[in-house]
C-alpha positions in Angstrom: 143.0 180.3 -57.8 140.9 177.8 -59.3 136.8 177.3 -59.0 136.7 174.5 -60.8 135.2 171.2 -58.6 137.8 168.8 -60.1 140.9 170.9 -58.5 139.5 170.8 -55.2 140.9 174.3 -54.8 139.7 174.8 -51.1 142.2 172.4 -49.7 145.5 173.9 -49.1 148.6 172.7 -51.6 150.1 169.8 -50.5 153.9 170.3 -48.9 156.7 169.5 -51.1 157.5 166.9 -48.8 154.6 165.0 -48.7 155.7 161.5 -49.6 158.2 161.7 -47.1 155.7 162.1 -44.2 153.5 159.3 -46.1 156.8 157.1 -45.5 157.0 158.7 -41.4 153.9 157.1 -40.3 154.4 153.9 -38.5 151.9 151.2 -37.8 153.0 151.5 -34.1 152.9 155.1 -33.9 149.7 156.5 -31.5 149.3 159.0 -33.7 149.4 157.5 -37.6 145.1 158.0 -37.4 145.8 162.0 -37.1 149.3 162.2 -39.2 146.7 160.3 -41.8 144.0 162.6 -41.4 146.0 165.5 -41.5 147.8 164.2 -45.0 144.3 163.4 -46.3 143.4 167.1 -46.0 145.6 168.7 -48.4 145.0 169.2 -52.0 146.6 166.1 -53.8 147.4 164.7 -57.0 146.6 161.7 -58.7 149.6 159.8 -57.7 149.1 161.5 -53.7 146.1 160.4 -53.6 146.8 156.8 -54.4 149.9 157.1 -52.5 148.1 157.8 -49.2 145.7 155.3 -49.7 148.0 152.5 -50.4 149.3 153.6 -46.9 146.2 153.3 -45.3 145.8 149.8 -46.9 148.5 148.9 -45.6 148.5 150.9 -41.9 145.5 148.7 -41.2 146.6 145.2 -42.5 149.1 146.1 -40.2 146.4 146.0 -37.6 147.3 150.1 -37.0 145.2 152.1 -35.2 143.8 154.9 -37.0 142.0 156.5 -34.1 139.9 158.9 -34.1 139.5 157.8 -37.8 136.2 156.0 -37.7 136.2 152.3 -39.2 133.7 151.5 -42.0 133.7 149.4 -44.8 132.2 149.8 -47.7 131.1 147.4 -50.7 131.1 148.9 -53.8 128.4 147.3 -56.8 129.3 148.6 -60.1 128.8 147.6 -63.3 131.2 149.6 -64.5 135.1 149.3 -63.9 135.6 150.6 -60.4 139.3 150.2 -59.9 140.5 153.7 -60.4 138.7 155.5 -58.5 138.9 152.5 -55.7 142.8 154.0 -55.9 141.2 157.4 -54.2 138.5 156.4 -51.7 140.7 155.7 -48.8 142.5 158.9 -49.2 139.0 161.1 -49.1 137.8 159.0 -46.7 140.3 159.9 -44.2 139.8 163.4 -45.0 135.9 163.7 -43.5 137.3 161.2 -40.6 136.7 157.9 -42.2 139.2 154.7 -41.9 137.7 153.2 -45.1 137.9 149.7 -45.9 136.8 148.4 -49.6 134.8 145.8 -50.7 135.4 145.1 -54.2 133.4 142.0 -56.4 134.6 141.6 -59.9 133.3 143.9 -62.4 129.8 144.2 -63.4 128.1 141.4 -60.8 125.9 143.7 -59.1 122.8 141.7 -59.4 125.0 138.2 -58.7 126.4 139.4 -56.0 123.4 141.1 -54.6 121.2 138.1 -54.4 123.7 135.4 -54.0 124.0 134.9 -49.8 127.0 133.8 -50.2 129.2 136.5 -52.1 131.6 137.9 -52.1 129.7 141.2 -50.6 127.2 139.3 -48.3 130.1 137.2 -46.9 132.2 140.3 -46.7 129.3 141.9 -43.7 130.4 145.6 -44.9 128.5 148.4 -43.1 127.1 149.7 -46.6 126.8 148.9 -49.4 127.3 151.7 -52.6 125.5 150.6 -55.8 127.3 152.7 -58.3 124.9 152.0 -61.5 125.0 154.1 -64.6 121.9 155.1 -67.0 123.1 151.9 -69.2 122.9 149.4 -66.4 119.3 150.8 -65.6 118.2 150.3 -69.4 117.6 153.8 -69.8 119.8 154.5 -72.9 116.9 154.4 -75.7 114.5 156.7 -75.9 110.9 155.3 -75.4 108.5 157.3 -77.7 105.8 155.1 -78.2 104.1 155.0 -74.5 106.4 152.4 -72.7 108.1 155.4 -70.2 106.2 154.3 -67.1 107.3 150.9 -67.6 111.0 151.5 -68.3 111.1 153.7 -65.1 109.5 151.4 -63.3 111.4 148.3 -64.6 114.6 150.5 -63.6 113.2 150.9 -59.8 112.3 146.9 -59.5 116.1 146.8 -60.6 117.0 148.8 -57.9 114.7 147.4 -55.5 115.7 143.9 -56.4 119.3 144.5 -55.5 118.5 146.8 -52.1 116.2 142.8 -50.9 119.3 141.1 -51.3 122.0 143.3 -49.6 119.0 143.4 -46.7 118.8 139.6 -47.0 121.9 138.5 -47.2 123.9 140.9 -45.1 121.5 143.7 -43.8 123.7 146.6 -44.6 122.5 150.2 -45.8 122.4 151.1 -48.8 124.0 154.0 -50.6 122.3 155.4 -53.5 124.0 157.2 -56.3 121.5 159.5 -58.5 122.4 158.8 -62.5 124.2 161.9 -64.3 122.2 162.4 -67.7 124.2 162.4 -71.3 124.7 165.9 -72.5 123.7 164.6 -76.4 119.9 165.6 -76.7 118.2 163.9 -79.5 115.9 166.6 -79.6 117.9 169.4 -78.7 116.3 172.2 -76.5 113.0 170.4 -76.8 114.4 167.5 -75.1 113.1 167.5 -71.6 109.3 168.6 -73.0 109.0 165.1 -74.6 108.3 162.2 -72.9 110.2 159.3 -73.1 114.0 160.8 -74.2 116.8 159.3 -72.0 117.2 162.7 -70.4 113.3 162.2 -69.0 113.7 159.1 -68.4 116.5 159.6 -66.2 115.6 162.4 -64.5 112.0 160.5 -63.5 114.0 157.8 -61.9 116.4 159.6 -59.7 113.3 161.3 -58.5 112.2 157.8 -57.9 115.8 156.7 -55.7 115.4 159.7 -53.6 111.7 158.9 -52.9 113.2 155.4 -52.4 115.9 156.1 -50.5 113.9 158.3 -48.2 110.9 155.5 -47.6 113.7 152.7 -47.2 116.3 154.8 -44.7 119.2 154.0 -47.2 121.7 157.1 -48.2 121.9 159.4 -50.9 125.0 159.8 -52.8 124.1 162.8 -55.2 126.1 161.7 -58.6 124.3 163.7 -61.1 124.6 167.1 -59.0 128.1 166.1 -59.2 128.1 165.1 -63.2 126.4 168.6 -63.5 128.6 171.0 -61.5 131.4 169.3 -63.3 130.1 169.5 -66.8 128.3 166.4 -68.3 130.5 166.5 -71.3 133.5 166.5 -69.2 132.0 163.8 -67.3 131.2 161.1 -69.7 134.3 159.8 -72.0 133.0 157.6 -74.3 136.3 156.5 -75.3 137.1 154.8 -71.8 133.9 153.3 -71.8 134.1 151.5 -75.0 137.9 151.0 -74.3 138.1 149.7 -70.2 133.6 150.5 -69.1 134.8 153.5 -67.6 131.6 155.0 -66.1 133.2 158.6 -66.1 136.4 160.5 -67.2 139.3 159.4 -64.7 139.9 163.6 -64.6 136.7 163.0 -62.0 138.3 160.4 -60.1 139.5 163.0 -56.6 136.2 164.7 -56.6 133.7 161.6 -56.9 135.5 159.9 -54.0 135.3 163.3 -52.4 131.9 163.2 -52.6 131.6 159.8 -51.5 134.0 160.3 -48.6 131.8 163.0 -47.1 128.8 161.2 -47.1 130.3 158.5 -45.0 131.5 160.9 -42.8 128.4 162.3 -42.3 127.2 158.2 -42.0 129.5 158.6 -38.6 128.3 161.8 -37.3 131.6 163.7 -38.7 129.5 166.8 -40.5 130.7 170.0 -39.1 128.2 171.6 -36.5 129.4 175.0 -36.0 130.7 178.3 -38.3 133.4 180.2 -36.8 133.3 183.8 -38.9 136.2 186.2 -39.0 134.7 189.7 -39.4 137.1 192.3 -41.0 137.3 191.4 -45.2 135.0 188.5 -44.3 132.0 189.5 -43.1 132.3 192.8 -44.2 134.8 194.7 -46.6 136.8 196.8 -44.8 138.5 197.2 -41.0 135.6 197.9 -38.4 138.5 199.4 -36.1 140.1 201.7 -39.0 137.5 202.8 -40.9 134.5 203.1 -39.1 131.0 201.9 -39.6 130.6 204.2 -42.7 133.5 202.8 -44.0 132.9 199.2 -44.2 131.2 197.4 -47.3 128.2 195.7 -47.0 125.2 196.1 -48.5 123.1 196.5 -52.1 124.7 198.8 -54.4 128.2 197.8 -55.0 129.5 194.5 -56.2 132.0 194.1 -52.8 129.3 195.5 -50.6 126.8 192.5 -52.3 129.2 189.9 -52.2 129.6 190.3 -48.5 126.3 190.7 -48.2 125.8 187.0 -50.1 128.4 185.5 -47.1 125.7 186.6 -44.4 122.6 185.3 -46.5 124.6 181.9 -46.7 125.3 181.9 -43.1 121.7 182.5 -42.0 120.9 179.3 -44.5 122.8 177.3 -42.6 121.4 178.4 -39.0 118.1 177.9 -40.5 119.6 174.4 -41.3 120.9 173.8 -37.8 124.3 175.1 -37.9 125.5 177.0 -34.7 127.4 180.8 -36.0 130.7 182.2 -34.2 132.2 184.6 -34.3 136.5 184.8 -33.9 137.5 188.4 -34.9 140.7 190.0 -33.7 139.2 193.0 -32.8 138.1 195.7 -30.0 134.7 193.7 -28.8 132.5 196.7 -28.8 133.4 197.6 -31.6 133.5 194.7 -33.5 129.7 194.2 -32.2 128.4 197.7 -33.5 127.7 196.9 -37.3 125.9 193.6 -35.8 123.7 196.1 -33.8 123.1 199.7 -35.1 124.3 199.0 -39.7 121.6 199.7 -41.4 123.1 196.4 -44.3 123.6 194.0 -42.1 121.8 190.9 -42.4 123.7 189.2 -39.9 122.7 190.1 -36.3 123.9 189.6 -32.3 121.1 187.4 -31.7 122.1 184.9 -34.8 125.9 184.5 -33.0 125.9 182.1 -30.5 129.6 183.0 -29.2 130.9 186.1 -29.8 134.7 186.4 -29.5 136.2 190.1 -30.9 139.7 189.9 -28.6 143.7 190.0 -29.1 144.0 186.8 -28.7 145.4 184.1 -31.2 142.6 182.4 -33.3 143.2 179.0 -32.1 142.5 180.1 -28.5 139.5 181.6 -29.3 138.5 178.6 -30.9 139.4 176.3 -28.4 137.0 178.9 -26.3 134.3 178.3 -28.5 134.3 174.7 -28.7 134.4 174.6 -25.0 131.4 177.2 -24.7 129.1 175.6 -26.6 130.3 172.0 -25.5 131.2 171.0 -28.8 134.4 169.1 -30.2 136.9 171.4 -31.6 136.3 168.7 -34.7 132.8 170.1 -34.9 134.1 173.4 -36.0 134.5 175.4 -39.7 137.0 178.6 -39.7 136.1 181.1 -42.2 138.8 183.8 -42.8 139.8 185.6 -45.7 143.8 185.9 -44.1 145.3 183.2 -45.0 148.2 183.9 -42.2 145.4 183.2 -39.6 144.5 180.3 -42.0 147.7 178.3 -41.7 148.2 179.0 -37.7 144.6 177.5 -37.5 145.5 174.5 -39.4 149.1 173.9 -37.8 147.6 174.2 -34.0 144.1 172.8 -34.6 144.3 170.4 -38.0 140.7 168.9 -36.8 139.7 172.6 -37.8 138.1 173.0 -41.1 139.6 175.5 -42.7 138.7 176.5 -46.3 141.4 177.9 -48.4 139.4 181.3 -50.0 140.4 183.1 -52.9 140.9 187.1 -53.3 137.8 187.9 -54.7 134.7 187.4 -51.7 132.1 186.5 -54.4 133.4 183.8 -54.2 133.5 182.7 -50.7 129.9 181.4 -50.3 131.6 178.8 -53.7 134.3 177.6 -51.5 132.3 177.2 -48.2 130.0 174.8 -49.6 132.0 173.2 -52.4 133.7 172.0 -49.5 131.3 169.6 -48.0 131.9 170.1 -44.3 128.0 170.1 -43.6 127.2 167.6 -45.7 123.4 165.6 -44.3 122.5 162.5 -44.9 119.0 163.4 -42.7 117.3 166.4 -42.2 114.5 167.0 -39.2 113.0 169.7 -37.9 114.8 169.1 -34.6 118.4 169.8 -36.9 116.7 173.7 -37.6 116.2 174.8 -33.9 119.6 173.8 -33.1 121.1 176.5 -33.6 119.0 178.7 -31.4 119.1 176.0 -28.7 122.7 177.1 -28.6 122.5 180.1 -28.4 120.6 179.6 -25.4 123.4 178.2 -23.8 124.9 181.4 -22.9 122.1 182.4 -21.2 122.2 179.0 -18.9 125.9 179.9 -18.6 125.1 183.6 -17.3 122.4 182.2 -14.8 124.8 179.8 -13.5 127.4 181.9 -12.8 125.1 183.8 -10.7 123.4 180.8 -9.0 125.0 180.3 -5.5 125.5 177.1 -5.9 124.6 173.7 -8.6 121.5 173.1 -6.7 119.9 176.7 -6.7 120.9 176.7 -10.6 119.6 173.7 -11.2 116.0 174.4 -9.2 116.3 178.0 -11.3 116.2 176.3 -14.7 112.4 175.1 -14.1 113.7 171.6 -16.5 111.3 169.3 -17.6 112.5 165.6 -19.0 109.9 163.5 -21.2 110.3 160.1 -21.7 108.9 157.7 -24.7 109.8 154.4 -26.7 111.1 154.6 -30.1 108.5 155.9 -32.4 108.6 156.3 -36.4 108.2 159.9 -35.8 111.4 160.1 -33.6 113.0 157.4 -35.7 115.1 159.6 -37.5 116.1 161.6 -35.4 117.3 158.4 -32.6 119.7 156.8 -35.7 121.0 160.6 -35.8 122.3 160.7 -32.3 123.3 156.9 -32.6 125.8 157.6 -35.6 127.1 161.5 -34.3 127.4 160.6 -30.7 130.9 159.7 -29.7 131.8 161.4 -26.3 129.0 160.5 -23.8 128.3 156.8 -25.7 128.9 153.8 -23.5 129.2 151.7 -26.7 129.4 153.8 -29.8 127.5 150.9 -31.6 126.2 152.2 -34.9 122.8 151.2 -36.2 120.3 152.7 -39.0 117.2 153.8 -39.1 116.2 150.0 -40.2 117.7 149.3 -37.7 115.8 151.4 -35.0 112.9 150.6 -36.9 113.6 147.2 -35.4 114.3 148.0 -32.3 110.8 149.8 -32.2 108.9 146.9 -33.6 111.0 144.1 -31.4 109.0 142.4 -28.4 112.4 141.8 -26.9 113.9 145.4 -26.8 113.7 148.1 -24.5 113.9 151.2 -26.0 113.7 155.2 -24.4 114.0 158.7 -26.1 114.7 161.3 -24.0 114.1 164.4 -24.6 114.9 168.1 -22.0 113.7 171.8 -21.7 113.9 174.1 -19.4 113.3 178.1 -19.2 115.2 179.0 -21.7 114.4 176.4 -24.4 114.0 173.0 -25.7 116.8 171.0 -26.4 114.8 168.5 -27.7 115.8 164.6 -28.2 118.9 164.2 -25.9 119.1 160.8 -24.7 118.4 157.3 -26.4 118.6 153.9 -24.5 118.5 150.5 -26.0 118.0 147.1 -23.5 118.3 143.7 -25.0 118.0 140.4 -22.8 121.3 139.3 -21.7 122.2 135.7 -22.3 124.0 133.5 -19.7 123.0 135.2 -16.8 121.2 133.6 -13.4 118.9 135.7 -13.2 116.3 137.4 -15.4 118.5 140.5 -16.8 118.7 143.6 -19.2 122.1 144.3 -20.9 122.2 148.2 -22.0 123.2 147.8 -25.8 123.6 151.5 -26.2 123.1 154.9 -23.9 124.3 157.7 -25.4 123.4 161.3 -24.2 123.9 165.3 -25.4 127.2 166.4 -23.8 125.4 169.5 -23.0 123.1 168.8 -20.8 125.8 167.2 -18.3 125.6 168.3 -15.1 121.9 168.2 -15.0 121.2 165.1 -13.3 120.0 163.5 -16.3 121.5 160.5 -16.2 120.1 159.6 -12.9 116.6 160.3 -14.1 117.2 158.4 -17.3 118.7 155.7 -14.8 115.5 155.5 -12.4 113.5 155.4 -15.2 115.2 152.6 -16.6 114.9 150.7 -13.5 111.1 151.6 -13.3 110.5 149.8 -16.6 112.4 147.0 -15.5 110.9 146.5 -12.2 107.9 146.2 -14.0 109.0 143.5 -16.0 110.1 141.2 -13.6 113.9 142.0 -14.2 116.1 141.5 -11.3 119.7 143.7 -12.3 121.0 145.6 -15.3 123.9 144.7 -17.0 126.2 147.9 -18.1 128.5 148.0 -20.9 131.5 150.5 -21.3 133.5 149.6 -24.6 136.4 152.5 -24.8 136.8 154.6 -28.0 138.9 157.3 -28.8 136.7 159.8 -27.9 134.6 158.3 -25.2 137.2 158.4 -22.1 134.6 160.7 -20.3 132.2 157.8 -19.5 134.4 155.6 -18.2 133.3 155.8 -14.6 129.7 156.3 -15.8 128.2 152.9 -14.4 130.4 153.9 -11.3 129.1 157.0 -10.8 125.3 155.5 -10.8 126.3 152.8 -8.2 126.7 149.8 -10.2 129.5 147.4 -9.1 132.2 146.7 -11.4 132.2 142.5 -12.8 134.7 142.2 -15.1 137.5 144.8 -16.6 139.5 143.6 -19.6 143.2 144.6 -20.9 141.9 147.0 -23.9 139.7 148.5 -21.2 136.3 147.1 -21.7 134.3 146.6 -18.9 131.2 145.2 -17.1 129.1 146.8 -14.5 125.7 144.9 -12.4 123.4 146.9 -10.6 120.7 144.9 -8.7 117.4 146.4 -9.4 115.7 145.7 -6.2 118.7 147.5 -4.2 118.1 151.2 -6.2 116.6 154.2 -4.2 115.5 157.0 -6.9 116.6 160.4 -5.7 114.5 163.5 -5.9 115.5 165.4 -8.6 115.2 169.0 -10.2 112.8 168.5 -12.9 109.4 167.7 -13.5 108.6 164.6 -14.8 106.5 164.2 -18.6 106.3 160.1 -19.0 104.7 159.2 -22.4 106.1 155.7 -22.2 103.3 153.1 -23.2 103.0 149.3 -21.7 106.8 148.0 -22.9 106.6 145.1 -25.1 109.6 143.6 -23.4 109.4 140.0 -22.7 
């Protein structure tokens, strides 16, 4: 089994048949989005690839739905030849849950079509934006030894910046920012990065510089040179293809740059994984817990297996330090399975860093399912490490929206796979994303209390909740674009927006805006909730149209939304604003909140055929309940008109 980046080699072989289920997905089919998605997540050729995407082209000129694929397109600035790898894009796309949709200028007119309004790309309105420069287009490909480094780098950034003004100008989409792979020729050999002013220097100070942009600006990341260097720089670069067609890299790279690509705009739309699902027996440890005891299990220094295992539990703590909930699934006697967790003496891994612990008889996609519905998560949101590659395939058949990494023999190797993979990828990291883990795990000791509660309201009054209420702020900007782009099941509109975006919101005198954030006993679940109001047109009467309310699915049940609700009708008694205007636009995944403006007593105005609807609630009719939680209220004077 491969470990080389360009094969892919955690993506399960494609089926012999696989062009004849490309031809078996019809435009009118209700399923061609998950028959697509499914397709997109084996390991494909070159010609499989383009295949599939030439299918996708055509599902959605078609006017196909491709639900629960998420729609985005994507303008790609080059100025080098792009339509090779344009061939593969679709096809990743769809596999991190992305109905991609290209916008493609002729070659090398990035700074035309940038700053012309009416392009090609600025016409086009795409959602992003990808500027896809190389070291040459940047002017980095002399060396600058005479004291003229500052200014090359800098003239590379007002590039750069010069480009990012017009797409904000013209069409106000992010920006995706590749980082520039450096040549593998070194005019000064090992020396070369000590002296100032060689193109490796050069480059390496500028994509310092595009992070730092990208970071000050809200714009994306697209990590090209990690990608040039885990590949190999001279496989990378093919100066033949460049002279020959202004290929920027080999074509062998093609599958695993649009990989790369594709992740990140699935992370764009909230599709990075949240949760790791561990099998225990050969996976977490060497050995069979029930068969060979705990002194017969291999973990721990001393022993190449025992270290290797012992380099799968260091991973999985790095990624609950980084947010990401741990499960366990393990066919296995629970007791038992739960002993090296408690009393081995190797273990890094312990109960208290397992959210949900599942060691049963049961089949693995049941205990999944039981996972996802414990922590109140989408069975989407889950990764399925297992070294069995029976339990593998059972996973994938009854639960495809499962990622499941294929994992070699040897378990050094696993920590490779699992992160070669990409199903966590982050385009944004706060400090709310490293508690959440823990806030989880908390979960299960809400569950326990409610189950002993004698009913919703003593379980509620038990949880001692506290909600806090404030406008957007730059410190919560972050994390509000977050929720906007991941939320999809309790989202009233599922409209997407950027941090530039919120930032506008904040700074508008014509918006309402509210963060919302929970804790109770147990712990803090931090931001939950995010309104936006804008002032509805047309109507008779002075009224607030809710743009977006989104909330955490697990804090339903909690009477949130009717304190978010009263507050909302606080803020707009205040300004004068006779009724609120409520907004359901159905989604794939956003049937739950159908009946959410119901619910809260507004009366229904206007229902169309695909299911969109309008809801009025006069403000001066609404009676606030009393409700189980204290009350923090850090709202200032809104700047609402």
């Amino acid at each position: 089994m491969s470990n080389s980046f360009l094969d892919l080699p955690w993506l399960p072989v494609a089926p012999e048949d696989f062009r004849s289920r490309i031809r078996s997905v019809s435009p009118d089919a209700q399923d061609a989005g998950p028959k697509i998605q499914r397709l997109a997540g084996y390991k494909l050729s070159v010609g499989q690839s383009r295949s599939l995407s030439k299918t996708i082209n055509a599902l959605r000129a078609a006017n196909a739905s491709l639900a629960p694929l998420s729609p985005f397109r994507l303008a790609v600035l080059s100025n080098a030849t792009t339509d090779l790898v344009a061939d593969h894009l679709p096809a990743a796309a769809a596999r991190h849950g992305i109905d991609l949709e290209l916008v493609l200028p002729d070659y090398d007119q990035v700074m035309q079509e940038a700053l012309d309004p009416d392009s090609h790309v600025n016409a086009a309105k795409p959602d992003a934006v990808l500027l896809a420069v190389d070291y040459r287009w940047l002017q980095l490909e002399r060396v600058a030894l005479t004291g003229q480094a500052e200014q090359i780098i800098d003239q590379a950034l007002e590039r750069i910046q010069a480009v990012m003004e017009g797409i904000k100008a013209g069409c106000g989409a992010a920006v995706l920012l590749q980082t520039v792979p450096v040549p593998s020729a070194a005019l000064f050999g090992s020396y070369d990065r000590a002296v100032t002013g060689t193109v490796r220097t050069l480059i390496e100070a500028v994509n310092l510089r595009i992070v730092k942009l990208a970071k000050e600006t809200s714009s994306f990341i697209v990590d090209i040179a990690a990608l040039a260097e885990r590949v190999g720089t001279d496989a990378w670069f093919d100066p033949v293809r460049y002279f020959a067609f202004k290929l920027a890299f080999s074509p062998d790279c093609d599958l695993a740059y649009a990989d790369v690509v594709g992740r990140v705009l699935g992370s764009i739309r909230g599709k990075a994984r949240k949760c790791l699902v561990l099998d225990l027996d050969n996976t977490v440890w060497g050995g069979v817990i029930g068969d060979d005891g705990m002194e017969g299990i291999k973990v721990g220094q001393g022993s190449p297996v025992g270290e290797a295992f012992l380099a799968i539990q260091r991973l999985a703590l790095e990624l609950k330090g980084r947010g990401i909930i741990l499960a366990v699934s393990s066919k296995n006697t629970d007791s038992v399975a739960r002993e090296p967790f408690r009393d081995h003496p190797e273990m890094l891994l312990r109960e208290a860093d397992i959210a949900v612990f599942q060691a049963n008889w049961l089949d693995k996609p049941s205990n999944l399912e039981s996972i996802a519905r414990t922590l109140n998560i989408g069975i989407d949101s889950l990764v399925f490490l297992d070294d069995n590659g029976a339990e593998r395939a059972q996973v994938r058949e009854a639960l495809p929206m499962v990622g499941v990494p294929e994992l070699p023999e040897d378990p050094s190797l696993y920590p490779w796979y699992l992160l070669a993979a990409g199903y966590f990828e982050a385009v944004s990291f706060s400090e709310e994303d490293s508690v959440r883990a823990s806030s989880y795990a908390a979960d299960a000791f809400r569950a326990e209390v409610m189950q002993k509660s004698r009913d919703l309201g003593d379980y509620l009054a038990s949880l001692d909740m506290k909600i806090t209420y404030a406008n957007f702020t730059p410190t919560g900007r972050q994390r509000i674009a977050q929720l906007v782009n991941k939320s999809n099941q309790f989202n009233l509109t599922t409209r997407r927006y950027t941090e530039a975006d919120v930032k506008g919101f904040e700074e508008s005198e014509k918006t309402f805006t509210l963060q919302v954030r929970l804790e109770d006993k147990f712990g803090d679940f931090g931001m939950i909730g995010v309104i936006v109001g804008q002032p509805a047109e047309g109507e008779d009467v002075p009224t607030w149209e809710i743009d977006t309310w989104l909330m955490s699915c697990r804090v339903l049940g909690r009477k949130v939304e009717e304190a978010m609700l009263g507050k909302i009708v606080a803020a707009a008694q205040a300004k004068g604003i006779a009724k609120l205007l409520g907004v359901y636009i159905p989604t794939a995944k956003n049937s739950m909140v159908k009946d959410h403006y119901k619910k809260l007593g507004f009366t229904l105005r206007s229902e169309e055929a695909d299911g969109r609807a309008e809801y009025l609630l006069d403000v001066g009719e609404f009676k606030p309940q009393n409700l189980p939680m204290t009350v923090n209220d850090q709202t200032t004077e809104l700047l609402m008109a």
